[in-house]
N, C-alpha and C positions, 0 to 999 in steps of 0.2 A: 516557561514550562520546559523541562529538560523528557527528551525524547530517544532511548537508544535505537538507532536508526540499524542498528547493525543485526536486530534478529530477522532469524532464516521461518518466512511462510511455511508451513506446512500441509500438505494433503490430508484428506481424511483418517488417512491410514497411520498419519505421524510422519511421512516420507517426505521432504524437500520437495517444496514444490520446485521442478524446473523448467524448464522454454527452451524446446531445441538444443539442448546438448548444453547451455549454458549453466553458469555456477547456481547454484541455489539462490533462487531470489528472496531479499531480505526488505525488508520493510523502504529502505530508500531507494531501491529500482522503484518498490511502488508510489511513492513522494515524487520523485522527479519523473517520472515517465507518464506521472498524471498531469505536473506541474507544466509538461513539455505540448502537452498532448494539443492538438487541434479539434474544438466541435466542431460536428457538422449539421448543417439542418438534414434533418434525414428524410424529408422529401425531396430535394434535390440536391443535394449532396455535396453541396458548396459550404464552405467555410462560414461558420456565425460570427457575424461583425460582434469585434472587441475594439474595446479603448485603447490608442496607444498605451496608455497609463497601466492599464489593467495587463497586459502581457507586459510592461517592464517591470511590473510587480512581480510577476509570477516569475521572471527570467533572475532577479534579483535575489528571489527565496532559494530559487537552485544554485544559484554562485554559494549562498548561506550555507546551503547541506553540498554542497558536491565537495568540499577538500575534508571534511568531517568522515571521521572511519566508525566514531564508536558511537557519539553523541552530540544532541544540534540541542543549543535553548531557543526556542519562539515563542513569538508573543501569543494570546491567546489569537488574537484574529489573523495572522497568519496560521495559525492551527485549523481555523473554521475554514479557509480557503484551500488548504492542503485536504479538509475531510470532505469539501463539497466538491473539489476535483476529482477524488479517489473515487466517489459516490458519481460521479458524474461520468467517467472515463473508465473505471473498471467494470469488466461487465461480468465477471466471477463474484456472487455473495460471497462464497468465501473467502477471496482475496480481501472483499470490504471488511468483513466482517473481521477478521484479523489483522489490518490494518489499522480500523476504528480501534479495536481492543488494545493494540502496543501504544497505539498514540495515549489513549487513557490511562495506560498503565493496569488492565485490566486482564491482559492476556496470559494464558495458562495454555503449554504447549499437546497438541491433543493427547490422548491416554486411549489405550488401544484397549479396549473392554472386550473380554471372552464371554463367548454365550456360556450357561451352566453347563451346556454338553462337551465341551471342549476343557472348562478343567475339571470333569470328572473323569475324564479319558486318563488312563493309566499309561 
């Protein structure tokens, strides 16, 4: 499944989402920075045991998209671990939510709707 890694998140508003002054984030900061990410048990705040296997998979997938600028092909089940990372690690719906959408191929950039009273204003 061919995936363009290179579209730019959005805010509600249609505006770049960005992070401290950083370049507009596009779908593969949200891939690898899920991919990278540490759980934690959130009652005590220690690290959830992983299988060696399981983080050099994940470490594997980011070698895969990190020298890719426009577009990555992956297999489906690396797709399902890329979308239960992002679901797992992002804690913005919206970021999921347009995340999910690029991966599927489903995403449509927001469209900024005027109330009726704003284009009957002269």
């Amino acid at each position: 499944m061919k995936i363009k890694i290179n579209q730019v998140l959005q805010e509600m508003d249609g505006s770049p989402i960005q992070v401290s002054g950083k370049p507009p984030m596009t779908l593969k900061d949200v891939i690898t920075g899920s991919l990278l990410s540490i759980a934690r048990n959130p009652q005590t705040g220690q690290p959830e045991q992983e299988s060696e296997k399981n983080k050099y998979d994940r470490y594997e997938l980011v070698r895969k998209i990190r020298d890719k600028k426009i577009e990555v092909d992956l297999k489906a089940e690396e797709v399902a671990l890329i979308k239960k990372l992002i679901g797992k690690h992002q804690v913005s719906p919206l970021i999921v939510g347009e995340a999910f959408e690029m991966i599927e191929g489903k995403y449509k950039p927001m469209e900024i709707i005027k109330d009726e009273e704003e284009t009957n204003k002269p």
